[in-house]
LOFIGU-831353 format. One record per residue (C-alpha): x, y, z. Coordinates in Angstrom, 3 decimals, m for minus. Layout:
BEGIN
X; Y; Z
...
// end
This chain:
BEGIN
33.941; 72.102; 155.228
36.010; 75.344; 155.885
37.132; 79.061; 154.811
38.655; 78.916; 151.522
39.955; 82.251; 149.606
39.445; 83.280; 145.691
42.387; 85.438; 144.878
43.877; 87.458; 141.450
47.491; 88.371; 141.135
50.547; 87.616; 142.656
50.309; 89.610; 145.493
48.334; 90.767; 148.180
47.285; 93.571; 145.789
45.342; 91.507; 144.333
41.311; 91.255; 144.493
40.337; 88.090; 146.639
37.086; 86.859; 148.296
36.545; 84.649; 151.199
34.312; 81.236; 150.773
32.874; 79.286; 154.166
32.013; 75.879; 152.852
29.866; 74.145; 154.866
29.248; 70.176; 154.249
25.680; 69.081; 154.947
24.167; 65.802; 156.125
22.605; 64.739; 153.206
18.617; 64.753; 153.343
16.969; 61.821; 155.022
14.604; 60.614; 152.576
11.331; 59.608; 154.353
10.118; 56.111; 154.263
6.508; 54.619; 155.930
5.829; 50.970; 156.566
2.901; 49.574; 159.157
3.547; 47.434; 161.885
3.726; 43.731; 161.422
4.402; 44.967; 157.479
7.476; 45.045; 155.545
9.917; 48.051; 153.444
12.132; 48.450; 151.057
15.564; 50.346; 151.002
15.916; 51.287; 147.613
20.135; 51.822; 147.609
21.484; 53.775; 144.278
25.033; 55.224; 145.124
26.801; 55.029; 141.677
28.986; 52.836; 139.326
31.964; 53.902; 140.993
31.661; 51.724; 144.055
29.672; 48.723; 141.727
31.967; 46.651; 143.128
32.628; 47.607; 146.746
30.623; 46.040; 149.748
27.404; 47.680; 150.532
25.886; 47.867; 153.643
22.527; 49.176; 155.440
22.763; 50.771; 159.056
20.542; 52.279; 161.888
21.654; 55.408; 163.858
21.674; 55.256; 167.065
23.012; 57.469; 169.961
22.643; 60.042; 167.618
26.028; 59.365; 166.059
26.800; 55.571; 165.194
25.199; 53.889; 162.522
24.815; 49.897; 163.761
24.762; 47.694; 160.844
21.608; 46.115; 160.020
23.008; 43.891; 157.058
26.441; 43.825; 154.275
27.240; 41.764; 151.589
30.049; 40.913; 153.677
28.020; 38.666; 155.753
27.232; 40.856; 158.834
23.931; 41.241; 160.490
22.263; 42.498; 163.400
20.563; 40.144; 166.021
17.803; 42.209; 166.451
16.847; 41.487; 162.649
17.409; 38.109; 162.470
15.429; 36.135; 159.900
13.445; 39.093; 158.412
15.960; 41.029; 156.737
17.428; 40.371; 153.232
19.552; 42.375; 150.785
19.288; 41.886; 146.970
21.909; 43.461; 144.728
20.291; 44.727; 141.606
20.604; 46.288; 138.203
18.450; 48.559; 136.143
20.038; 49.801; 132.583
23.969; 51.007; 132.665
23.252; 51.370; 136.652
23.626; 48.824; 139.362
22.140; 48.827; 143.182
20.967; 47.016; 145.865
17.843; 46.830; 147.895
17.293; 46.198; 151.426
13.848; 44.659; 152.634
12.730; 44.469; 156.095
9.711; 42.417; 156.964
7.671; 41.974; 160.317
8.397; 45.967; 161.001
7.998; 46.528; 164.967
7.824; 49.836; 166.615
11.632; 50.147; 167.749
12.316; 50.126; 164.107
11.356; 53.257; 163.230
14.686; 56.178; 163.148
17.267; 57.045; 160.480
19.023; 54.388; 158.467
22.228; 54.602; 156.223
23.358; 52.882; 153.216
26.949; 52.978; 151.644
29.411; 51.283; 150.477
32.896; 50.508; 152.070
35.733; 48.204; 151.253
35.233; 47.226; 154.977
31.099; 47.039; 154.675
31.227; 49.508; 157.478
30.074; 53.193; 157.649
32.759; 55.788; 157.205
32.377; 59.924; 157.094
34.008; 59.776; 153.735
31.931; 56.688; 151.815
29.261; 57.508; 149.658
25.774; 57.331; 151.453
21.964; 57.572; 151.306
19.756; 58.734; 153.578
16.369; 57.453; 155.088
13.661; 57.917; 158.013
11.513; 55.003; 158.665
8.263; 56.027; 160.650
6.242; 52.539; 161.545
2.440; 52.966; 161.801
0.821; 51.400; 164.055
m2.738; 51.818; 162.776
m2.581; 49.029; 160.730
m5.065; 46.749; 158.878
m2.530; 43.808; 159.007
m3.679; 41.410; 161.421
m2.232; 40.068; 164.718
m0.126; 37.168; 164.773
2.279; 35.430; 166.783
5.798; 35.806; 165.428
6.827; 32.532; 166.690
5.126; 28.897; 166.604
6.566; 25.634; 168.246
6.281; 21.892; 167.019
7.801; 18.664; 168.799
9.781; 15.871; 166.621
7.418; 13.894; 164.739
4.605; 16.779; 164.787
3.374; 19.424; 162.911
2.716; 23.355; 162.834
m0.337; 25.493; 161.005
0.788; 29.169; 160.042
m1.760; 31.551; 159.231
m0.285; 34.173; 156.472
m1.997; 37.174; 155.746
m2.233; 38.902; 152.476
m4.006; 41.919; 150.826
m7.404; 41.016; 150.203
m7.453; 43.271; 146.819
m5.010; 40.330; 145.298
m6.972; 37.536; 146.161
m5.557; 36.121; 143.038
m1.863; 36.625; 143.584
0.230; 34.113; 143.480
1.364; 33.249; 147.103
4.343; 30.998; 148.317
6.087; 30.148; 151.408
9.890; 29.997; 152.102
12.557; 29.548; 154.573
15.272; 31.922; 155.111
18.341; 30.994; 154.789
21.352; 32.750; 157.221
23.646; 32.922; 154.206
26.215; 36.128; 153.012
23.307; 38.171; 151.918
20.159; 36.381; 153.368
18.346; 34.437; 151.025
14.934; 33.065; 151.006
14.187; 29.834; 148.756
10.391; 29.290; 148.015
9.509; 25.389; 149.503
5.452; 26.203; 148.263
3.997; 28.107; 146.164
m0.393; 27.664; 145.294
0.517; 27.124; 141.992
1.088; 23.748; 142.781
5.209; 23.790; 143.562
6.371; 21.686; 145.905
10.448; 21.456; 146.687
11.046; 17.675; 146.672
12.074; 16.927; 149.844
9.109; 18.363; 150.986
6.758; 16.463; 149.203
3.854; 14.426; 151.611
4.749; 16.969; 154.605
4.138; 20.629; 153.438
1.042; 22.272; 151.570
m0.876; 25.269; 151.135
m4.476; 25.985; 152.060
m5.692; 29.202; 150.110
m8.934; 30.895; 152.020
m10.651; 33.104; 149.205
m11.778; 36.232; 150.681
m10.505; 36.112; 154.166
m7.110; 37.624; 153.311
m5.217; 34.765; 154.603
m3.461; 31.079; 153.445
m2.789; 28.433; 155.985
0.505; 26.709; 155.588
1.293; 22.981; 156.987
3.868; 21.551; 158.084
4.445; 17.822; 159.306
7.246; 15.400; 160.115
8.810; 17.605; 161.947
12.440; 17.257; 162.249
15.187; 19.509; 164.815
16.307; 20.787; 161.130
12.881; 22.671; 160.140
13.713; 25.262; 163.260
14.434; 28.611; 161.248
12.459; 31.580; 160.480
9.954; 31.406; 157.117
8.104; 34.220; 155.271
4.702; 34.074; 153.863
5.119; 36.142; 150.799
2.797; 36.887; 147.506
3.668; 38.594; 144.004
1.560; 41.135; 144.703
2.023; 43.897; 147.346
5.329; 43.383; 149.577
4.252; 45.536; 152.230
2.060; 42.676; 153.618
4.911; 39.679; 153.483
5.672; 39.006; 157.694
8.403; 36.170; 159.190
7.339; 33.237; 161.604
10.029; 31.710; 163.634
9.481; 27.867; 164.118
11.201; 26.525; 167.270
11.182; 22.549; 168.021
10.312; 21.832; 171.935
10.384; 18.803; 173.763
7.084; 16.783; 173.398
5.162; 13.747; 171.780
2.346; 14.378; 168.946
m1.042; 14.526; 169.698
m2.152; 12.638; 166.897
m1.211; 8.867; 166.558
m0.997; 7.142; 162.813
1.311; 4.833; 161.440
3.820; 6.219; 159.664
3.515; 3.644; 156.650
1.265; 0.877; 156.160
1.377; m1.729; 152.660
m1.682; m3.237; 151.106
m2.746; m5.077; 148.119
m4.228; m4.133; 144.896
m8.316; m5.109; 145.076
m8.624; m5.538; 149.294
m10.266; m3.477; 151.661
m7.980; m1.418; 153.791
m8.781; 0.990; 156.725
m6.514; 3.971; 158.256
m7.422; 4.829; 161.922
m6.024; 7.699; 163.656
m6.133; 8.030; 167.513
m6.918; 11.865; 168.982
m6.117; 13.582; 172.515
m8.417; 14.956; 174.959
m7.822; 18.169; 173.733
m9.572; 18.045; 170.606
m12.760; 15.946; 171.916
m14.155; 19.374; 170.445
m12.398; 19.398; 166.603
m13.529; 18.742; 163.640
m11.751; 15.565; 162.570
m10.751; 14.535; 158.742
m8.713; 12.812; 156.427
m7.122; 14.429; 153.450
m5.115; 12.672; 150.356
m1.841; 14.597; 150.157
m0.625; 16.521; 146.604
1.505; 19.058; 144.996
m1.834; 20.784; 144.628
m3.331; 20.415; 147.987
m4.454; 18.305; 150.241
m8.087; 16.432; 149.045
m10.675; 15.914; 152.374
m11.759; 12.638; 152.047
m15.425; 11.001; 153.450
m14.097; 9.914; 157.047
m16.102; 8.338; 159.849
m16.057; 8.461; 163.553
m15.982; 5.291; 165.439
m16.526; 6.421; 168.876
m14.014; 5.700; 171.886
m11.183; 4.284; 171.602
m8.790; 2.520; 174.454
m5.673; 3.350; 172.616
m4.972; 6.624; 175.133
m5.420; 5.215; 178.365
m4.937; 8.829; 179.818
m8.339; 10.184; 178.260
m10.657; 7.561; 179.156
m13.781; 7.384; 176.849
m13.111; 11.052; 175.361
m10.023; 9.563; 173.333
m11.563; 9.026; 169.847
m10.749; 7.629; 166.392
m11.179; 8.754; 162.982
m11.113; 5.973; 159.910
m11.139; 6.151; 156.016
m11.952; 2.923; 153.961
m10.581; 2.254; 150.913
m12.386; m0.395; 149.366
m11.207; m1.934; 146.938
m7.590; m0.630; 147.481
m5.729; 0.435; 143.500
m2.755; 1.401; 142.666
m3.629; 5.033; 142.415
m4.628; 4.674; 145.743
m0.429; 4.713; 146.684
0.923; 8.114; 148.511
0.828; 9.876; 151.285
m2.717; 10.614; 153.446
m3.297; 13.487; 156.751
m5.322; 12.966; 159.445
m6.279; 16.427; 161.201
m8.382; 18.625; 162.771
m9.506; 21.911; 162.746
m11.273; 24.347; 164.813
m13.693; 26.438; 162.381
m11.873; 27.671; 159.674
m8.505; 26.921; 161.534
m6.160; 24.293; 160.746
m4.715; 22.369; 163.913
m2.748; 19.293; 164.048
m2.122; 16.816; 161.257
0.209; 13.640; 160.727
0.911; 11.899; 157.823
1.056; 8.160; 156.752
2.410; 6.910; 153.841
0.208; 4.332; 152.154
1.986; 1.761; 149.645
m0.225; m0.504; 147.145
1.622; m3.643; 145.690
0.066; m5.318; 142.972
m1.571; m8.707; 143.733
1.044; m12.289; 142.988
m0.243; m15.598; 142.387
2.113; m17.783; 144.631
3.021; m21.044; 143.799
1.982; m22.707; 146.977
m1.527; m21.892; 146.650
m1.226; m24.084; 142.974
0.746; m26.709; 144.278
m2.193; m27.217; 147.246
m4.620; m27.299; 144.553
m2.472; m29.956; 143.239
m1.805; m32.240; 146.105
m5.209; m32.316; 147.117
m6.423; m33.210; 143.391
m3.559; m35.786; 143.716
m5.021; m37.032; 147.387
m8.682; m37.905; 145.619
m6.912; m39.999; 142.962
m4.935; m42.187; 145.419
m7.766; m42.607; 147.488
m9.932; m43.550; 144.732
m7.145; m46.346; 143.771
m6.807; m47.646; 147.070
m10.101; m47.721; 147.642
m10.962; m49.951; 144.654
m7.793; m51.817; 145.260
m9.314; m52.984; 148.858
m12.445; m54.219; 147.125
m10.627; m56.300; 144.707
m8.649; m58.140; 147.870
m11.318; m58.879; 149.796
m12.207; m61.597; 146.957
m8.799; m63.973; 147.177
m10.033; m66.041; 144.317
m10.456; m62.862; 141.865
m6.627; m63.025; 141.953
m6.237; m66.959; 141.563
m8.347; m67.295; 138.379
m7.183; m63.750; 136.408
m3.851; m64.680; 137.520
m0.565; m62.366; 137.151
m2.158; m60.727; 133.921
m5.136; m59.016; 136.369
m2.534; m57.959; 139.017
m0.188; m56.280; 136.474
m3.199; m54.212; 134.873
m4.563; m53.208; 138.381
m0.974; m52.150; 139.502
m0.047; m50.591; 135.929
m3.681; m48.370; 136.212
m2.585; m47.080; 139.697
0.559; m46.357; 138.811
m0.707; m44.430; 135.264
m2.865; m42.651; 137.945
m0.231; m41.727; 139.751
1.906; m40.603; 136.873
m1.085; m38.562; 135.381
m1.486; m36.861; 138.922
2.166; m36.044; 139.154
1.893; m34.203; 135.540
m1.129; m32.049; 136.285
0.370; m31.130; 139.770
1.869; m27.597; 138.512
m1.061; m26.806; 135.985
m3.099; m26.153; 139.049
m7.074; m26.959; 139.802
m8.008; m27.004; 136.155
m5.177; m29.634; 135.599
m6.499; m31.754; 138.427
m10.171; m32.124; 136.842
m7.970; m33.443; 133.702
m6.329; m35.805; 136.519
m9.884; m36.977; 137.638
m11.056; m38.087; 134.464
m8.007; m39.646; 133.356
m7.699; m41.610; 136.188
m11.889; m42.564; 136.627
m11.665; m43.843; 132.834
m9.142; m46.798; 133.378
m10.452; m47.273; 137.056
m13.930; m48.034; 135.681
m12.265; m50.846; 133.029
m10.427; m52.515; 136.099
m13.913; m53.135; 137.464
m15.550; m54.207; 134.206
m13.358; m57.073; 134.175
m13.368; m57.562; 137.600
m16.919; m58.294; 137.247
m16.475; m60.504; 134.529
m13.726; m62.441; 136.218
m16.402; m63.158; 139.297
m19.484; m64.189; 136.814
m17.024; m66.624; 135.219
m15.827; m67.911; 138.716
m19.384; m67.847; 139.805
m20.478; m70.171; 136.846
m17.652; m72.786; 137.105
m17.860; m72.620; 140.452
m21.954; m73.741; 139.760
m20.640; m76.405; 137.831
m17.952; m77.813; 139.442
m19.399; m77.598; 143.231
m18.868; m81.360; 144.193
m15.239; m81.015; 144.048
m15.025; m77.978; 145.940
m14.197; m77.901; 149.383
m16.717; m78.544; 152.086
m15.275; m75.998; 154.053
m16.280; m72.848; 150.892
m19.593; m73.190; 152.049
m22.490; m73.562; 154.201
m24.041; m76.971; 154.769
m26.809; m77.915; 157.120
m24.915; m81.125; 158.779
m23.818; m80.807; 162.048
m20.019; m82.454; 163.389
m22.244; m84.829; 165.171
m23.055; m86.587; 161.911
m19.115; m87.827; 161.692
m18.449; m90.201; 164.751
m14.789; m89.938; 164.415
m13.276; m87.776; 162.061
m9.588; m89.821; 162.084
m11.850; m91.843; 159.970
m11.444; m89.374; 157.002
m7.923; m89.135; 155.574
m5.972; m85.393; 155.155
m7.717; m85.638; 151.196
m11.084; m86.260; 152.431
m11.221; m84.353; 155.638
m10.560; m81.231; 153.417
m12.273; m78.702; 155.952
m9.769; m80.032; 158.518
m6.907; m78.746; 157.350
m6.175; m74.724; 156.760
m4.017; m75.407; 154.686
m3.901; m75.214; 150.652
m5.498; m77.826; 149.171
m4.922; m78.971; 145.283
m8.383; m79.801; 143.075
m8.417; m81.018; 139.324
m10.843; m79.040; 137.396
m11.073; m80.283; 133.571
m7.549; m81.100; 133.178
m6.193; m77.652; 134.474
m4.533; m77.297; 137.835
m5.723; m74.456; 139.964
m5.011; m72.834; 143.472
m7.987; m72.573; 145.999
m7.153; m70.731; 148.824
m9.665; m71.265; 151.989
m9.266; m69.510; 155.524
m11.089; m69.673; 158.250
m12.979; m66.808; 157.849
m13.872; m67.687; 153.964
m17.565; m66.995; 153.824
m19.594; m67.391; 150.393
m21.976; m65.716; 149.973
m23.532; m67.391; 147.327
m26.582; m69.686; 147.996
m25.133; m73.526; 149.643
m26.109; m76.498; 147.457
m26.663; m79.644; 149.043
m23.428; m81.949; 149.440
m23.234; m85.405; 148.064
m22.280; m88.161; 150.115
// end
C-alpha cells in the first residue's frame, strides 16, 4: 500500500500521474454451521506453497489470529478432540480442509488459513478468509459432551444422525492427538469391528429415531479420549464425546470367563444393583454384526449384594445342551425404554467332550472284582469237602488253580477294552468255572458210592451212630488201631489194594444217612 508515480521522459518535463494503492483485507467468506453440528474449512491457496505448512486460525482481539490447528502439530486447547485437518487434492491442484465438529457458540468470528514455513500467520503469507456464524436454532439434539466409565465397566453413547439418511452407513471412531488429528473408525454397522475390539464394542442402529447407540465394555484407563459418531452421509450432523475413566466398581457382576463341555447344560447368572430394580434386564450373544438378545429369565432375589437386600436381582440364560458354536463372548444389560444402560461381558469357552482313561480302567477293575469273587467263592465250596481233594488228588488241585489263574489272565486282557471287554471276561471265565464243578460233582458221587460200599472199614468217628460211650466199660481196652475215633490223628485204611488218606477232625460231620456199625 502507498503513493506510487507513472512518469514519461527524463525529466521533470515529463507527463506523470500519481497512484494511491491501497491493500485490502481480503473478503471474509461466510460460513454457517448449527450448534452441537460440525463445518468445513475448505483451504485452496495455490501450488506455490503445496509444500509449505498450512495452518487454520481464529481472530481474536481484533488483530491476532490464535491457531486452531497446523500440520506442524499445533493445536488449540479449546478444540481439543473435535478438530481435524485433511490435506487434499483435486486435479493439478492440492489443498487442505479443516473440519470442526461439536460447534459451540464461542466459535462463531473470523478464521484464517495460510500457509507459513513456521505454520504461523504472517501479513505477507498467502491467506483465506472466513466468518463462521453458529445457529443456535438447531434440530440436532441435546447431548452431553462428556460420559464417564470406571475400570472394568462400560459406557452407552447416543449418536445422532439425519433422519433423511436412515440408510447411511454410520461408524464410530476415536481420535487420535497425532500431527494432523486423525480419527480411525473402531465400528462401523456394516459389520466392522477393529480386532482388539472384538467382544467389547458394538453398534445398535434405531431406524427412524435419528440416532445409533454405541457400547462400550471392559473398560480400561486407555479407552479415555474423545470419539466421534460420524455417517457417510451429511457431515454437518457428526458431534465428539469425551470418555473420562473415574474411580468406581461396576454395577453389574458376571464372570469374566467361564469353560464348559460340549452336550451339558450350562447357566450364566448376572447379579444387578439397586439402581436398576426398575430396568429391563437381558442377555445378548456378542458379534461383528451386533449383539443377538437372547430368551433370559428372572430368578428373583438374590443374596449376592448384601447392600440391597431383597431388591438385588439376577438374570440367567440356559444353554442346554451347550455346542461348540455356543463358544464367544455374551452381555448382560439393561436398558431403560429404548435406552441402553450398563452391560458386562463374559467370555464363554466350549471344549469338546474326552473319554478319560480312568473311567475305562474302573469299568475294568470292577469287571475284574466279579471274576475273583466268583473264583473264590467256588474255591471255598470245594474246601469245605477235605476228601474232594484226597480222592481227585494233585490232578483236581492243578485244574482248579490253572482255571483261576486263566480267569485271572483273561480279566487282566479285557481290563483296557473297557465294559464291553469285561462281559467277554464273564463268559470266559463262567465257562471253565462251570466244568470245575461238573467234575467236582462227579468226584463226590464216586466218593459217595465207595464210600456205600466200603463203610465197615471206615472210621467210627465219619459218622453218626446211635451207641452211647457207656456201651465201652473201659476204652484202654481198645488198642490205638481199634479205638480209631480216639485219636485225631490220620489214620491209614486199605481199600481194594490201594492206599488212601482219610483225613477226620473233630468237627467232620457227614451228612449222609449213618448205617448201622458191626460189632
Amino acid at each position: 500500500a502507498g503513493l506510487y508515480v507513472c512518469q514519461t521522459g527524463h525529466d521533470d518535463s515529463g507527463e506523470k500521474s500519481n497512484v494511491d494503492l491501497q491493500v485490502l483485507k481480503p473478503e471474509s467468506e461466510l460460513l454457517y454451521g448449527d450448534l452441537r453440528g460440525s463445518v468445513t474449512f475448505e483451504c485452496a491457496l495455490g501450488p506455490k506453497v503445496e509444500d509449505t505448512a498450512k495452518f487454520l486460525c481464529r481472530i481474536s482481539n481484533g488483530e491476532d489470529c490464535d491457531v486452531v490447528i497446523n500440520t506442524l502439530g499445533n493445536k488449540s486447547q479449546a478444540f481439543e478432540g473435535r478438530v481435524l485437518l485433511t490435506p487434499k487434492t483435486k486435479g493439478f491442484f492440492s489443498f487442505f480442509s479443516v473440519h470442526i465438529t461439536s460447534l459451540r457458540k464461542e466459535d462463531a468470528g473470523n478464521y484464517l488459513c495460510g500457509a507459513h514455513s513456521d505454520g504461523q500467520p504472517h501479513k505477507d503469507s498467502p491467506i483465506q478468509a472466513w466468518q463462521l456464524f453458529v445457529n443456535e436454532e438447531t434440530v440436532i439434539p441435546q447431548r452431553s459432551s462428556v460420559v464417564k466409565g470406571v475400570v472394568g465397566g462400560s459406557v452407552a453413547v447416543l449418536c445422532p444422525y439425519n433422519r433423511k439418511e436412515a440408510n447411511s452407513l454410520k461408524y464410530w471412531c476415536l481420535w487420535e492427538d497425532t500431527q494432523n488429528g486423525r480419527c480411525q473408525p473402531l465400528v462401523e454397522s456394516d459389520g466392522l469391528v477393529k480386532e482388539q475390539y472384538e467382544g467389547r464394542l458394538t453398534l445398535h442402529e434405531e431406524p427412524g429415531n435419528g440416532t445409533y447407540t454405541v457400547i462400550l465394555n471392559q473398560l480400561t484407563t486407555e479407552d479415555a479420549g474423545f470419539y466421534w459418531c460420524l455417517t457417510n452421509g451429511d457431515n454437518r450432523w457428526r458431534s465428539t464425546v469425551e470418555l473420562k475413566i473415574v474411580d468406581g466398581e461396576p454395577g453389574l457382576k458376571a464372570p469374566k470367563t467361564a469353560t464348559v463341555q460340549v452336550g451339558e447344560n450350562f447357566k450364566l447368572s448376572c447379579h444387578f444393583p439397586c439402581k436398576y430394580y426398575s430396568y429391563e434386564k437381558y442377555w445378548c450373544k456378542w458379534s461383528n454384526k451386533g449383539c443377538k438378545t437372547l430368551p433370559s429369565q428372572d430368578e428373583g432375589h438374590s443374596q449376592a449384594l448384601v447392600d440391597c437386600d431383597q431388591k438385588s436381582q439376577i438374570i440367567s440364560v440356559t444353554l442346554n445342551p451347550v455346542s461348540k458354536a455356543d463358544e464367544g463372548w455374551y452381555w448382560c444389560g439393561v436398558k431403560d425404554g429404548l435406552r441402553y444402560g450398563e452391560t458386562v461381558a463374559v467370555y464363554v469357552a466350549v471344549e469338546e467332550r474326552v473319554k478319560g482313561s480312568q473311567d475305562v480302567s474302573q469299568v475294568a477293575a470292577a469287571g475284574e472284582e466279579v471274576v475273583e469273587s466268583s473264583v473264590k467263592e467256588v474255591e471255598s465250596k470245594v474246601n469245605q469237602n477235605p476228601r474232594l481233594f484226597v480222592d481227585v488228588g494233585d490232578k483236581t488241585v492243578k485244574d482248579t488253580g490253572d482255571a483261576a489263574d486263566g480267569s485271572r489272565a483273561s480279566a487282566d486282557t479285557s481290563s483296557p477294552v473297557g465294559q464291553s471287554g469285561s462281559s467277554k471276561v464273564l463268559v470266559s471265565t463262567l465257562v471253565p468255572l462251570g466244568l470245575v464243578l461238573a467234575v467236582g460233582a462227579v468226584v463226590v458221587a464216586v466218593l459217595r458210592a465207595r464210600h456205600r460200599k466200603n463203610v465197615d472199614r471206615v472210621s467210627i468217628r465219619s459218622y453218626r451212630t446211635d451207641i452211647s460211650m457207656s456201651d465201652f466199660e473201659n476204652s484202654r481196652d481198645f488198642g490205638a488201631n481199634d479205638n480209631m475215633g480216639a485219636s485225631p490223628v490220620t489214620q491209614e485204611t486199605t481199600l481194594g489194594g490201594k492206599d488212601e488218606c482219610s483225613t477226620t477232625t473233630e468237627n467232620t460231620v457227614e451228612t449222609e444217612e449213618p448205617k448201622k456199625a458191626k460189632r
